[in-house]
N, C-alpha and C positions, 0 to 999 in steps of 0.2 A: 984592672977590673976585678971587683970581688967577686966571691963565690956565688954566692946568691945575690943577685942584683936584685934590687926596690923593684915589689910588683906594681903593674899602672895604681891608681888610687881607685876606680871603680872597679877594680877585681877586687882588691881589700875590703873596699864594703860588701860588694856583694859574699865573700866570703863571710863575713861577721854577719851578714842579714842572715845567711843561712845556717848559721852558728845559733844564733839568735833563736830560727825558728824551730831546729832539733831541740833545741833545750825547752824552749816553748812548747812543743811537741808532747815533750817527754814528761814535763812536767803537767800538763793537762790529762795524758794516762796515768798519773799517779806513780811512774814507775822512777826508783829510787836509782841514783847514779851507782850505786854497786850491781844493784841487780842488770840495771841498763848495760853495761859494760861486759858483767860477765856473759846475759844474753850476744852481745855482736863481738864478743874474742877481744877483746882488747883490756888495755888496763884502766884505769880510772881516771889516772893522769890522761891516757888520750881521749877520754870522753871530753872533760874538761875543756886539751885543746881545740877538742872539736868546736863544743859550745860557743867558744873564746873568736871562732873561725880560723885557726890558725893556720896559712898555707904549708904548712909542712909534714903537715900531717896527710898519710896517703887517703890515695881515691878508694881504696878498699874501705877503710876503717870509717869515710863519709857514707858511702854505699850499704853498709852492715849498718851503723847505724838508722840509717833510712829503712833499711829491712826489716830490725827489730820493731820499729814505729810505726813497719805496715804501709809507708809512703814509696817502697819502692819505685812503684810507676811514675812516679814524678821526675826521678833521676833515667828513665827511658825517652819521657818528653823534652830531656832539656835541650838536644840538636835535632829536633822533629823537624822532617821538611816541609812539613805540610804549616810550619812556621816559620820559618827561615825566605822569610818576603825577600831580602837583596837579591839571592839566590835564585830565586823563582824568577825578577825581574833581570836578572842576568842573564839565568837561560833562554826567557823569552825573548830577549834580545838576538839570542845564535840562532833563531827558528829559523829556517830557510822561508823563503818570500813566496818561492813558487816549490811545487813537486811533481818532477817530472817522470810518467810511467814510461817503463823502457819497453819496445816494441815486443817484444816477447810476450810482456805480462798485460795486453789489455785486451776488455773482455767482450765480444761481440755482441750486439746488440741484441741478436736473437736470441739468445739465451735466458 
C-alpha cells in the first residue's frame, strides 16, 4: 500500500472547485499572489498549490487564505449542523416514542 493512497474523485474536485474559487476570490479583489501570500504566511509556491487545489497542502494555509479574502465564515459553515440533513434524520430516528415522568418529578394540578 502506498503512502498517500488516491483521494475518492469527488474530494479532488471539490478541492480544485475551492482552489478555483480562492483564486477567483482573490483575483476579483485585485490582490496580487505575492502580496496575497505574504498577507496569509505562506510562500507563493503554496498559494499556487492552493489555487491548483492541491490536497497536500495544510488546513491552515486554506483557512489563512480564506482569512486574508475575508471568507473566513464560510470555512465555519462547512460541518454546520443546522445542515447536515443525514444526521438530523438519524437522530430523529433515536427519539424515544414515549417520555416517561418519574414519580418524584410530577407536578400537581393545583398549582
Amino acid at each position: 500500500m502506498s503512502k498517500n493512497p488516491r483521494l475518492p474523485i469527488p474530494v479532488q474536485k471539490a478541492l480544485r472547485r475551492l482552489g478555483k474559487n480562492i483564486c477567483d476570490a482573490r483575483r476579483r479583489r485585485r490582490i496580487g499572489m505575492e502580496l496575497m501570500s505574504e498577507r496569509a504566511g505562506f510562500s507563493r509556491i503554496t498559494l499556487s498549490k492552493i489555487e491548483k487545489g492541491d490536497p497536500s497542502v495544510s488546513m491552515r494555509s486554506y483557512a489563512s487564505a480564506l482569512f486574508v479574502l475575508g471568507m473566513i465564515d464560510h470555512l465555519v459553515k462547512l460541518a454546520d449542523a443546522s445542515h447536515d440533513i443525514v444526521g438530523r434524520e438519524l437522530e430523529e430516528e433515536n427519539l424515544p416514542k414515549r417520555i416517561k415522568i418519574p414519580q418524584g418529578n410530577k407536578v400537581e394540578e393545583n398549582e
